[in-house]
C-alpha positions in Angstrom: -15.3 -20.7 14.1 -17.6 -18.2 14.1 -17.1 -15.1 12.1 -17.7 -11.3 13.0 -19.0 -10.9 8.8 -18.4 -12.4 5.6 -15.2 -12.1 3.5 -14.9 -12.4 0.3 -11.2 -13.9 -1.4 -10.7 -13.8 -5.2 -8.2 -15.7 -7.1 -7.6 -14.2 -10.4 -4.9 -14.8 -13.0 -4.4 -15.7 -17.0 -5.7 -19.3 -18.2 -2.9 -21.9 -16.9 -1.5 -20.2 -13.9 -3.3 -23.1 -11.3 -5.5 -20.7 -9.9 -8.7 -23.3 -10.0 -6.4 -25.3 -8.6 -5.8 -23.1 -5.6 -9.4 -21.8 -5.0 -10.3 -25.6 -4.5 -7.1 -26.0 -2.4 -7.9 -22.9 -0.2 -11.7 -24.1 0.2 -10.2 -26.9 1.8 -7.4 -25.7 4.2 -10.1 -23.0 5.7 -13.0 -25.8 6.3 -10.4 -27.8 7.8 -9.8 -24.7 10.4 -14.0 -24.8 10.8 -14.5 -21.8 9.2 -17.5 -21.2 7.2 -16.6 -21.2 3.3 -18.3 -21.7 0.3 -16.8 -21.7 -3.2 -17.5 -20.4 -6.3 -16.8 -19.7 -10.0 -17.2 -17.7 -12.9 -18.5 -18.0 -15.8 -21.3 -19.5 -13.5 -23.5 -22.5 -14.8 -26.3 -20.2 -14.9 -27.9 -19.1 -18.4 -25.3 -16.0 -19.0 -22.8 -18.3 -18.0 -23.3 -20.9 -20.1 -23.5 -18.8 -23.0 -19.9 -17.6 -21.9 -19.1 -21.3 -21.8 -20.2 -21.9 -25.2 -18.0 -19.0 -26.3 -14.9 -20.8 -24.8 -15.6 -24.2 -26.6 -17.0 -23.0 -30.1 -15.6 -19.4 -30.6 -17.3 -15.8 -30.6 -18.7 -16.2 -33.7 -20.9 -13.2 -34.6 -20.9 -12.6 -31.1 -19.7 -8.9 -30.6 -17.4 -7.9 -27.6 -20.1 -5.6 -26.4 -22.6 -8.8 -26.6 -20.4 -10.7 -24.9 -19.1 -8.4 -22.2 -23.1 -8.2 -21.4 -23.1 -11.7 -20.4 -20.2 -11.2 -18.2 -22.5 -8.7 -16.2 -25.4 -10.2 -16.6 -24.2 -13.6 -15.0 -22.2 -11.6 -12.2 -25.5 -10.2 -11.4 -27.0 -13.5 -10.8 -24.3 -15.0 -8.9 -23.8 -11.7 -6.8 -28.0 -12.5 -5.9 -27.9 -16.1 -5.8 -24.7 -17.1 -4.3 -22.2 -14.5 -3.2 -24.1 -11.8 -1.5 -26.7 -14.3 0.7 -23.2 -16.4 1.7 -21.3 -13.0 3.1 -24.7 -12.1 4.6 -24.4 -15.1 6.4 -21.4 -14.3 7.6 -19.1 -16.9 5.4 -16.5 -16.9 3.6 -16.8 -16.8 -0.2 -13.4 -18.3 -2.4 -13.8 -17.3 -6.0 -12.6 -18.7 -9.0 -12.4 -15.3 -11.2 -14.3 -12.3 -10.8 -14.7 -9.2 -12.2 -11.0 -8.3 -12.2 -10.5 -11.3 -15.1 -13.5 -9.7 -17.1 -11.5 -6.2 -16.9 -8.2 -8.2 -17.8 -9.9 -10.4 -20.6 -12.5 -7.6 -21.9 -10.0 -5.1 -21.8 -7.4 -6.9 -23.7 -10.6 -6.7 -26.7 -10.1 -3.0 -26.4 -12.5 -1.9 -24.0 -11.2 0.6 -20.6 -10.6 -1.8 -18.0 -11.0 1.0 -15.3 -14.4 1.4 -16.6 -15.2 -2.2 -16.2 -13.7 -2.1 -12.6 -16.3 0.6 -11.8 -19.5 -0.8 -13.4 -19.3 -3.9 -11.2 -18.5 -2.6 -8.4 -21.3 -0.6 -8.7 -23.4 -3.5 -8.1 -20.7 -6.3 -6.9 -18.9 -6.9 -3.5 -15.5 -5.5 -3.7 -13.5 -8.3 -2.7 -11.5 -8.0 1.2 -8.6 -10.0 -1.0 -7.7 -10.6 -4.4 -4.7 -13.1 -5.2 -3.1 -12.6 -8.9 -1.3 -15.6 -9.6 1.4 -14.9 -12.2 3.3 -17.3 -14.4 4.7 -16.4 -18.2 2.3 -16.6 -20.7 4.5 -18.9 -22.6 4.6 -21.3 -19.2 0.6 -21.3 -19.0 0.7 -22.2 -22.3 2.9 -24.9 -22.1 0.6 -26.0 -18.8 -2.7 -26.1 -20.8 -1.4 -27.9 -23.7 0.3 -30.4 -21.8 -2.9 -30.9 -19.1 -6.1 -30.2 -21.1 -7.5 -32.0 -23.8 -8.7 -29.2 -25.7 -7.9 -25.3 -25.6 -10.7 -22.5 -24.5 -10.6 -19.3 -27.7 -9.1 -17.1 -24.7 -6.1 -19.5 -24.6 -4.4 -18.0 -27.6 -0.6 -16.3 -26.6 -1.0 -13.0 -27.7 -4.2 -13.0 -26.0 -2.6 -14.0 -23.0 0.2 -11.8 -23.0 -2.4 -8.5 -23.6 -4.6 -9.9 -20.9 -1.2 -10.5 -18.4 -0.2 -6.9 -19.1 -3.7 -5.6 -17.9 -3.5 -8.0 -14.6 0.0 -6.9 -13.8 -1.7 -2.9 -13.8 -4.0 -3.8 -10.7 -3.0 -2.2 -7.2 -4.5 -1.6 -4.2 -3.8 -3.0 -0.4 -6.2 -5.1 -1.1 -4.2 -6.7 -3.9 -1.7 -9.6 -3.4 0.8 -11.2 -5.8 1.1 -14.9 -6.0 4.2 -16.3 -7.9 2.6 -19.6 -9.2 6.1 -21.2 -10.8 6.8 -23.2 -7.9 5.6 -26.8 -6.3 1.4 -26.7 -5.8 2.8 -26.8 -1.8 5.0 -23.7 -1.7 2.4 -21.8 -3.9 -0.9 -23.0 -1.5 2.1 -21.6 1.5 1.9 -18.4 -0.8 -1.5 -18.0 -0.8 -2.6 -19.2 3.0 0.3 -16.3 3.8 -1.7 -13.7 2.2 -5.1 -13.9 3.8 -3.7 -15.1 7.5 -4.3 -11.4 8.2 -7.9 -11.1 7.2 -9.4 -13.1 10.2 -8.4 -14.9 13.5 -7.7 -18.6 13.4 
């Protein structure tokens, strides 16, 4: 199928809700119509990234927030040159796995404005055509990551997760969509192919 221009789909939610999960199951449902999709995550594997990375395994350490919400732009700004940006020019679609609205969520709940965060990247970032929040309690995402991961990232702490719930739940626009993660994988991948059926033919 060929496309008239690029779209761009975010999933975004707290650590736990199944999002990765989707993004890879959505990837796969839209090549299987023939549409032209590429998927990506973030942190990226890049340099900024993978100092993110290391954050998650080891800790912040002396690693200020403003430090660290640097690296968040900084590797943004090499995946929206590397990756996102050339795929929409090419008129594909791009499936994220996080994006700036989970750096305004997880920054924010540090202290910092998320609005403002909002605004910087999209001064230089694609606004997404779709962004799906998936929502589950804290408390059930972090029952999910205890019992399915080996080890816990230093954002997976409850409080954390509640803050950075509160800050997702504040999000609105049309573009915007709610995804109730709770149920069976097949009723929430029903969810999510429900809410971009209206972004493009097919």
């Amino acid at each position: 199928m060929q496309l008239d221009r690029g779209y761009l789909i975010v999933l975004e939610g707290i650590d736990g809700t199944g999002k990765s999960t989707h993004t890879e199951k959505l990837q796969q449902a839209l090549s299987d119509r023939g549409v032209p999709v590429l998927r990506f995550f973030e942190p990226t594997k890049g340099p900024w990234g993978m100092k993110i990375r290391k954050i998650l395994t080891e800790g912040r350490g002396d690693v200020s927030p403003e430090e660290e919400l640097s690296w968040f732009i900084n590797d943004r700004k090499e995946d929206v040159k590397k990756n996102i940006q050339p795929a929409l020019n090419e008129n594909k679609i791009v499936v994220m796995d996080r994006y700036y609205y989970s750096t305004a969520a997880y920054q924010g709940a540090l202290g910092f404005d998320p609005a403002k965060i909002l605004r910087d990247n999209e001064a230089f970032a694609p606004k997404p055509d779709r962004v799906l929040i998936f929502n589950a309690s804290p408390e059930e995402c972090m029952g999910r990551i205890e019992k399915f991961r080996e080890s816990k990232s230093s954002f997976e702490k409850l409080e954390y997760l509640k803050k950075v719930q509160a800050i997702f739940d504040t999000f609105a626009g049309p573009h915007i969509r709610r995804i109730d993660s709770r149920p069976p994988q097949d009723e929430v991948h029903a969810q999510v192919l429900r809410q971009i059926d209206d972004l493009f033919p097919g």
